[in-house]
C-alpha positions as CSV (number, residue, x, y, z in Angstrom):
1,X,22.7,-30.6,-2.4
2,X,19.8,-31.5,0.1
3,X,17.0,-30.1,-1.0
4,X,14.9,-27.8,1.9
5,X,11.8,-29.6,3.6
6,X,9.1,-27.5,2.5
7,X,6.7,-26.7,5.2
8,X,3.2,-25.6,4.3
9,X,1.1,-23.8,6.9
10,X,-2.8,-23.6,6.1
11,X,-4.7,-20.7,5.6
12,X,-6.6,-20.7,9.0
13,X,-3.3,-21.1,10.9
14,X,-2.0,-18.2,8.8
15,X,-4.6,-16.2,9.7
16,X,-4.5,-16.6,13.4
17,X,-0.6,-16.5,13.0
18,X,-1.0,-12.8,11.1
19,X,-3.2,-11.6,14.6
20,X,-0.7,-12.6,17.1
21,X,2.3,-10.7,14.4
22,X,-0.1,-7.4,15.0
23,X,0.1,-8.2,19.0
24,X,4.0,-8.6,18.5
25,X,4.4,-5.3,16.6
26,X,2.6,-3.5,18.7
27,X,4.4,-4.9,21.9
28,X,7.7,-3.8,20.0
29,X,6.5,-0.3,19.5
30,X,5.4,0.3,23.1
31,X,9.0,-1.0,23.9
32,X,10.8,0.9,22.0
33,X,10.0,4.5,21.2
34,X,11.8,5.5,18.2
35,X,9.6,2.8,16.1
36,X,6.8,4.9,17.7
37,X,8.4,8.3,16.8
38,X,8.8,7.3,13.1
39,X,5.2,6.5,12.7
40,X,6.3,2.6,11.6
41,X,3.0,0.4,11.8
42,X,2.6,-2.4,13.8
43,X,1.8,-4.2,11.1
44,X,5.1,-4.1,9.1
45,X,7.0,-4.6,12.6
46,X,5.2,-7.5,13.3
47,X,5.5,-8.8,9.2
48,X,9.2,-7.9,9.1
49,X,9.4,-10.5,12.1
50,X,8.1,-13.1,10.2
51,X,10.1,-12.6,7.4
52,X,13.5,-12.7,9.6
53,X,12.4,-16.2,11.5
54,X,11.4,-17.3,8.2
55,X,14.9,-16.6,6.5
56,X,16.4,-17.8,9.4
57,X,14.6,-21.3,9.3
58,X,15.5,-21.5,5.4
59,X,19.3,-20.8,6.3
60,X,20.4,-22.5,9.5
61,X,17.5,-24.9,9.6
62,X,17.2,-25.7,5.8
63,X,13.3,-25.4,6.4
64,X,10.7,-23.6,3.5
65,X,8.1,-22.0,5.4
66,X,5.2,-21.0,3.2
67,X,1.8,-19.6,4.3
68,X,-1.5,-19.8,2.8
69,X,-2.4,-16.2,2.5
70,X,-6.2,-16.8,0.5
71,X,-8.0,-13.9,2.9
72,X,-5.5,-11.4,1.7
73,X,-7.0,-9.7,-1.0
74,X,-9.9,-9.9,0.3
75,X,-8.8,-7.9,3.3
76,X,-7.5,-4.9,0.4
77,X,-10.9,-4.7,-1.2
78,X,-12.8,-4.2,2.5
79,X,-10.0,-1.8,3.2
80,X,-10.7,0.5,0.0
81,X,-14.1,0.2,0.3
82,X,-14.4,1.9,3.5
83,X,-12.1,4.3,2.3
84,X,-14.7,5.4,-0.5
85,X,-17.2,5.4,1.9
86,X,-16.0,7.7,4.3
87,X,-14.8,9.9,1.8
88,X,-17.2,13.2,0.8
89,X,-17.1,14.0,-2.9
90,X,-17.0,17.6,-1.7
91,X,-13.3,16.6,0.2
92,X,-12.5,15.4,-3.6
93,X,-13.8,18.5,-5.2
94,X,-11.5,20.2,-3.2
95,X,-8.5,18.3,-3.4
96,X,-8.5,18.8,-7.3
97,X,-5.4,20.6,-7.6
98,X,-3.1,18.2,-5.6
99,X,-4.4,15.3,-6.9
100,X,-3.0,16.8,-10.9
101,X,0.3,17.5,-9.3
102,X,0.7,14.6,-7.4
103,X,-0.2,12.4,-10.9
104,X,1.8,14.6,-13.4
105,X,4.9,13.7,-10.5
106,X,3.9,10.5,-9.9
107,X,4.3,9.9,-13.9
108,X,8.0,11.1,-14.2
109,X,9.0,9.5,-11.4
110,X,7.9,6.3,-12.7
111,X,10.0,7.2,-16.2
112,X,13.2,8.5,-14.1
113,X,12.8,4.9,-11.7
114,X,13.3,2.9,-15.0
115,X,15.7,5.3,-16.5
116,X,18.0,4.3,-13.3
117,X,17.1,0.9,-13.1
118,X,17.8,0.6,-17.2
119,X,21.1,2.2,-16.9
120,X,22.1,0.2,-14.1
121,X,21.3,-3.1,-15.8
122,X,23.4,-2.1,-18.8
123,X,26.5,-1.1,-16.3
124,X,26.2,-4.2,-14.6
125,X,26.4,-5.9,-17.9
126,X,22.4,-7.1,-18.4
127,X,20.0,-6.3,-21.2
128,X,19.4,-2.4,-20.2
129,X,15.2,-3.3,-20.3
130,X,16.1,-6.0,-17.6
131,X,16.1,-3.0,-15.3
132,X,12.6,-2.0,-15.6
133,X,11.7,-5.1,-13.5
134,X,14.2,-3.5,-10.8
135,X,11.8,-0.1,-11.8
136,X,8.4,0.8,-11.9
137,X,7.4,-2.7,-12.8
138,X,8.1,-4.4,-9.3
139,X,8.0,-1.2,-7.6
140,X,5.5,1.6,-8.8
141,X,3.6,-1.5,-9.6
142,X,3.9,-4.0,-7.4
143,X,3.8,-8.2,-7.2
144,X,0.4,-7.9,-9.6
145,X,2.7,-5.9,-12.5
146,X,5.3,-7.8,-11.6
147,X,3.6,-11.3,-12.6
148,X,1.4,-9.6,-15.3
149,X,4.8,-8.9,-17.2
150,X,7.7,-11.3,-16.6
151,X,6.4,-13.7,-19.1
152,X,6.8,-10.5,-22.1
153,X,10.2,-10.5,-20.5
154,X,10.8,-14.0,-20.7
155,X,9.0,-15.3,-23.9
156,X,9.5,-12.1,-26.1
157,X,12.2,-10.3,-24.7
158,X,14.6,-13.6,-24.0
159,X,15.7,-12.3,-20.3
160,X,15.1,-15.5,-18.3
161,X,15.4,-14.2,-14.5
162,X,13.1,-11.4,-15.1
163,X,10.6,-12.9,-12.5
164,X,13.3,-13.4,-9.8
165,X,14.5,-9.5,-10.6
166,X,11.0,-8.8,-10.1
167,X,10.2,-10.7,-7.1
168,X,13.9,-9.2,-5.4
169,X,12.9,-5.6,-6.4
170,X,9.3,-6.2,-5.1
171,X,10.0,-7.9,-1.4
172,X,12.7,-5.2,-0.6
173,X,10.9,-2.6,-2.1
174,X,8.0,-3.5,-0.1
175,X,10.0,-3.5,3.4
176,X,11.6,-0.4,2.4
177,X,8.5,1.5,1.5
178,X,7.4,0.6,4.7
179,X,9.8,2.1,6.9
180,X,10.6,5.5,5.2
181,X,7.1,6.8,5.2
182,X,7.0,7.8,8.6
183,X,10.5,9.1,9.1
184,X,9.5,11.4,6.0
185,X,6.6,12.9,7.3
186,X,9.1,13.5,10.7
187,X,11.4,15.2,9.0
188,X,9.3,17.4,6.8
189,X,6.9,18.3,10.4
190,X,10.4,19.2,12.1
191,X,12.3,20.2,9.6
192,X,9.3,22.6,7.6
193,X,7.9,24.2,10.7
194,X,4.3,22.0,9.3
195,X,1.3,22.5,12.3
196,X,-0.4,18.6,12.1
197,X,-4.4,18.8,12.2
198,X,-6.1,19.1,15.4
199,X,-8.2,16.8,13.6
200,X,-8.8,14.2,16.3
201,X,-11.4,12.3,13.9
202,X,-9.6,10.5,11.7
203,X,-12.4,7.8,10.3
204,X,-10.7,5.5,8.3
205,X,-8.0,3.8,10.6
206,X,-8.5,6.0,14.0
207,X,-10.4,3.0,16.3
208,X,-7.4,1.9,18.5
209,X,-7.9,0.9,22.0
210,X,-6.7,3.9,23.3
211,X,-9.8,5.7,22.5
212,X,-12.1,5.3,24.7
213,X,-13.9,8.1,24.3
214,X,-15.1,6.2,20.7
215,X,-18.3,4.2,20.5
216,X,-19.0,1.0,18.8
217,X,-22.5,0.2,18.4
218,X,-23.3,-3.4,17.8
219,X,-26.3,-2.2,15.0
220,X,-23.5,0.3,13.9
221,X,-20.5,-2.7,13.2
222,X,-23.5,-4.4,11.8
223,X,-24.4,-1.7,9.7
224,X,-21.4,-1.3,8.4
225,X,-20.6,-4.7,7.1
226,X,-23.7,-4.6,5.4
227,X,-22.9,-1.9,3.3
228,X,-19.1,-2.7,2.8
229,X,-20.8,-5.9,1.5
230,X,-22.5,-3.9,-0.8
231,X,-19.6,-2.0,-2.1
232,X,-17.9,-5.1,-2.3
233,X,-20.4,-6.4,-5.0
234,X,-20.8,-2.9,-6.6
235,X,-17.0,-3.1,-6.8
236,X,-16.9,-6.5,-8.6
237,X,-19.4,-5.1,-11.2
238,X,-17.4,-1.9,-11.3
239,X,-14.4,-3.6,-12.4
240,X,-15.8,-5.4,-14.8
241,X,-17.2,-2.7,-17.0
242,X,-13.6,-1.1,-16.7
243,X,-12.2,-4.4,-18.3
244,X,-14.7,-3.7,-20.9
245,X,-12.4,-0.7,-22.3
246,X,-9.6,-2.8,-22.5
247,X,-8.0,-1.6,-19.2
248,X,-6.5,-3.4,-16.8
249,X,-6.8,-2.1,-13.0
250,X,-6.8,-3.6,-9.6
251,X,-9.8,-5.1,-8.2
252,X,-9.5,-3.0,-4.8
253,X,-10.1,0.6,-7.6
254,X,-13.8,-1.0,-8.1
255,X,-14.6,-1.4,-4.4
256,X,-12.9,2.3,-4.1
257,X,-15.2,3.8,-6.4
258,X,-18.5,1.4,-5.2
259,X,-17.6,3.3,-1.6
260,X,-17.4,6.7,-3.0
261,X,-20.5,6.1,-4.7
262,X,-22.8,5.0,-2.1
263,X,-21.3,7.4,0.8
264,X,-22.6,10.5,-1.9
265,X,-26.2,8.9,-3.8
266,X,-27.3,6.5,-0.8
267,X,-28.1,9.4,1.8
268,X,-30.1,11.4,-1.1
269,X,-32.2,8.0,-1.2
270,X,-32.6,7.4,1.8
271,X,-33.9,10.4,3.9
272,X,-36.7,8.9,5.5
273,X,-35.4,5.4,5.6
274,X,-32.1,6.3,8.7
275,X,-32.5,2.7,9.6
276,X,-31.5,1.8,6.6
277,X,-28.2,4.1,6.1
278,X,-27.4,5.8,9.2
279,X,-23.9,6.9,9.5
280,X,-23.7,8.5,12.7
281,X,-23.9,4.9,13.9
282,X,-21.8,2.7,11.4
283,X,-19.3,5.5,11.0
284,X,-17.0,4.1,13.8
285,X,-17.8,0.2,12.6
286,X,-16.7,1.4,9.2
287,X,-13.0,2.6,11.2
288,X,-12.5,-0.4,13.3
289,X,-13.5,-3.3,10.4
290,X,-11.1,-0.9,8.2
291,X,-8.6,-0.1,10.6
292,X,-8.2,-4.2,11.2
293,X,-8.5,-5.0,7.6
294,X,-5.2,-3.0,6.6
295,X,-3.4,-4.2,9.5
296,X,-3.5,-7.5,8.5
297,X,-3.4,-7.4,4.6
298,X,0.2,-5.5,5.4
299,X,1.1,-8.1,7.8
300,X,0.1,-10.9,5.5
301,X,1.4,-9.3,2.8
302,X,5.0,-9.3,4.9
303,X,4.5,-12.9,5.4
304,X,4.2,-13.9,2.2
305,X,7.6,-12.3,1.3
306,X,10.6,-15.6,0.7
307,X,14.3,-13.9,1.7
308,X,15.8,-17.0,-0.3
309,X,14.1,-15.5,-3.6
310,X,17.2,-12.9,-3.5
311,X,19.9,-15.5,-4.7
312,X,21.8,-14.3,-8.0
313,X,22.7,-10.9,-9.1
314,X,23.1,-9.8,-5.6
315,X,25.6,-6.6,-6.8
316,X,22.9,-5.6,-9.4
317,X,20.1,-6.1,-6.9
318,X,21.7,-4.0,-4.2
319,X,23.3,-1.4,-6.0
320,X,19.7,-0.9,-7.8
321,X,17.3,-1.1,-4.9
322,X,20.0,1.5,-2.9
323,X,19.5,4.1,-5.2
324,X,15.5,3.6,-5.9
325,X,15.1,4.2,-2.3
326,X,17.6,7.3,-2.1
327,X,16.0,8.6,-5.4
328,X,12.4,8.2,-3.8
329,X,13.7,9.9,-0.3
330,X,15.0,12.5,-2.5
331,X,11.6,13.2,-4.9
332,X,9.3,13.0,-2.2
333,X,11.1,16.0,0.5
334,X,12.7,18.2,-2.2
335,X,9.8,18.2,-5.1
336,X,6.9,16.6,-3.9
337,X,6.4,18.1,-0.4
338,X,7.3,21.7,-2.3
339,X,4.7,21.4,-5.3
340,X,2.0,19.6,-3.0
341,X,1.4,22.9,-0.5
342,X,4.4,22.0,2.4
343,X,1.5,21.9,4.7
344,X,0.5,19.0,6.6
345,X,-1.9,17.2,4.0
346,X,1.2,17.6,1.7
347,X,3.2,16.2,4.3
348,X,1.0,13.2,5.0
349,X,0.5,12.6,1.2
350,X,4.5,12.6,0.9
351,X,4.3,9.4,3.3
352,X,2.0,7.7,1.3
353,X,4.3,8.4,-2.1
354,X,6.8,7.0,-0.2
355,X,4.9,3.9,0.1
356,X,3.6,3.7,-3.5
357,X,6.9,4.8,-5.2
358,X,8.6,1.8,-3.8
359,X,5.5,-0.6,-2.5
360,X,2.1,-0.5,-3.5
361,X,-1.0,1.3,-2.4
362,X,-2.1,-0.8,0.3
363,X,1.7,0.7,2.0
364,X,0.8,4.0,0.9
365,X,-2.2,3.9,2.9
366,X,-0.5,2.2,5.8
367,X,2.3,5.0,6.0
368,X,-0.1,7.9,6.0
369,X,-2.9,5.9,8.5
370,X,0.4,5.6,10.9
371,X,1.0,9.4,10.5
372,X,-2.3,10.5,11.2
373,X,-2.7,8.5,14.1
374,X,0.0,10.2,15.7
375,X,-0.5,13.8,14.7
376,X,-3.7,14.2,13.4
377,X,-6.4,13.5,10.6
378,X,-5.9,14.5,6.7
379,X,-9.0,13.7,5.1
380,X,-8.1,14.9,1.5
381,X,-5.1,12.8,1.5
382,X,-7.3,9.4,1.8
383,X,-8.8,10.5,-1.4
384,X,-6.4,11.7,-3.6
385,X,-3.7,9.3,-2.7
386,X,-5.4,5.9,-3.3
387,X,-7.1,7.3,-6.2
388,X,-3.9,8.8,-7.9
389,X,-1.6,5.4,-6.8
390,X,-4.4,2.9,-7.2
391,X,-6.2,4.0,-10.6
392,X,-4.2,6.2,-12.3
393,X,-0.7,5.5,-11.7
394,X,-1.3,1.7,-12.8
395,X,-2.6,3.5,-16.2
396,X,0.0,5.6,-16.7
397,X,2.5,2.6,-15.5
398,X,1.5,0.3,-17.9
399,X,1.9,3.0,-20.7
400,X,5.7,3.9,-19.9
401,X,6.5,0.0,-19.2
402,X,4.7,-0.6,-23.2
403,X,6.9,1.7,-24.9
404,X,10.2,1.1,-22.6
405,X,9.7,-2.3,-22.9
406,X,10.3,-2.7,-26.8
């Protein structure tokens, strides 16, 4: 067997390589209408591309494309950052209610996704807890769970293609939770007789080219890097005193709560000093540096994703990931959308579970930033969905996966 000629492209090339995906997807959606019409982002269109010419070069060309993706995560942290900061505590104060109900569901979905990925694995012949890597592990959780706990499943637990189960439930988990978001909050607007805001002030994610009735001061852009700086080292600190306590949590849930933090104290500080924090004028920088940041962590998140990774236990791995994604479909327009309101925050929070349930947050986001751009903004929902998907749910996760997992 000939080995594949692995092909390495550096970070810098990747980088530039991830802007002219965005161009692509965007291209695609102005071609064709119903990618437009689902809410799909450019930035999974343009992702999903490079993942099909990469496949293709591993399987007619015998090639092993691989990208250095090192700005990536830093891309998430800006992202979440500006999220907190354009988020009024008074919008969480208010949003109380949904953001209980969407964790109290959020938490039994994750035990019925590894209840069907358990029983699965045992029909199929496999140790039933190989299952929770095709469950909440590589799904709820994402690639970070997924690494943090194949080695329990390979050291301890003796199941020795637990990372490749991972990995498999993870990349078309990703693409999937990328693509049904939209389609979702369709169905529920049409379908639910749901009015979308006439909100045309979305914030985070709203500065497209179209608008051209939006400003962007150079002070303003300036402005806002400073203090997403800021949050960025407030984050870092953050995150450490949570490790403190023994808990684990991603790095972006610091930055989150270093945003929220400064966009409610800073202004009380700073009364006389508007040069200092002024956000009438960095509020549209803090849109278009976040709006860019998310479209291409999702793109080089997408690019990052190896098709040839799937090999082995193909029946288990399709028959698992079908029913994950019908089982989400099913949660999120039956239960969810009922116990959230059925209005059109509930609607756009239904297309961010539909990006966490089987992706990760920074999908979430992506689904419901997609949605609001075409039908309007939904303030609450950029608070309670990133906190309940990117701080709470990986608590509650890693509880269920402990006692599953014995």
């Amino acid at each position: 067997m000939v080995m594949p000629q692995d092909i390495q492209i550096d970070a810098f090339v990747s980088f530039t390589l991830a802007i002219l995906l965005l161009f692509l997807g965007r291209g695609l959606i102005e071609i064709y209408s119903p990618l437009r019409r689902f809410s799909i982002p450019e930035s999974v269109i343009g992702g999903l591309l490079c993942v099909l010419i990469v496949g293709l070069a591993y399987l007619i060309l015998n090639m092993k494309i691989s990208f250095e993706l090192n700005a990536r995560d830093r891309l998430l942290l800006y992202f979440f950052a500006a999220v907190g900061m354009n988020s009024d505590i008074r919008d969480l104060a208010r949003g109380g209610r949904p953001l209980l109900i969407l964790l109290l569901l959020a938490g039994g979905y994750i035990v019925a996704q590894n209840l069907l990925g358990m029983g699965l694995a045992g029909a199929f012949g496999l140790d039933p807890r190989a299952g929770l890597m095709m469950g909440s592990i590589s799904l709820t959780g994402g690639v970070g769970t997924t690494m943090a706990w194949a080695p329990h499943f390979v050291d301890v637990l003796g199941i020795t293609n637990a990372f490749e189960l991972g990995m498999a439930g993870n990349m078309i988990g990703m693409i999937a939770a990328c693509c049904i978001g939209g389609p979702i909050a369709a169905y529920l607007i049409k379908n639910h007789g749901v009015t979308p805001s006439g909100k045309s002030d979305l914030g985070v994610g709203a500065v497209r080219e179209e608008q051209t009735a939006t400003k962007v001061n150079y002070y303003g852009v300036l402005l806002a890097l400073f203090w997403l700086n800021i949050a960025l080292m407030l984050g870092e600190a953050i995150g450490e005193l949570i490790k403190t306590t023994g808990l684990h949590v991603p790095s972006f849930v610091g930055c989150l709560l270093a945003g929220i933090a400064l966009r409610n104290i800073v202004p009380h500080l700073t009364r006389r000093k508007r040069r200092l924090w002024n956000w009438n004028m960095m509020r549209s920088g803090i849109a278009l540096i976040s709006d860019i940041c998310l479209g291409m962590f999702i793109t080089m998140a997408l690019m990052g994703l190896q098709l040839w990774q799937l090999h082995g236990s193909v029946g288990f791995i399709a028959t698992s990931m079908t029913l994950q994604v019908l089982m989400a479909v099913f949660f999120t327009i039956f239960i969810l959308f009922r116990l959230l309101g059925r209005d059109y925050e509930a609607t756009v929070m239904c297309a961010g579970f539909g990006g966490i349930s089987l992706g990760s947050t920074a999908t979430a986001i992506a689904n419901m930033s997609a949605v609001t751009r075409e039908h309007g903004a939904a303030p609450r929902a950029f608070i309670v969905v990133p906190l309940v998907c990117g701080f709470f749910i990986d608590l509650v996760n890693a509880l269920i996966i402990g006692v599953m997992a014995r």
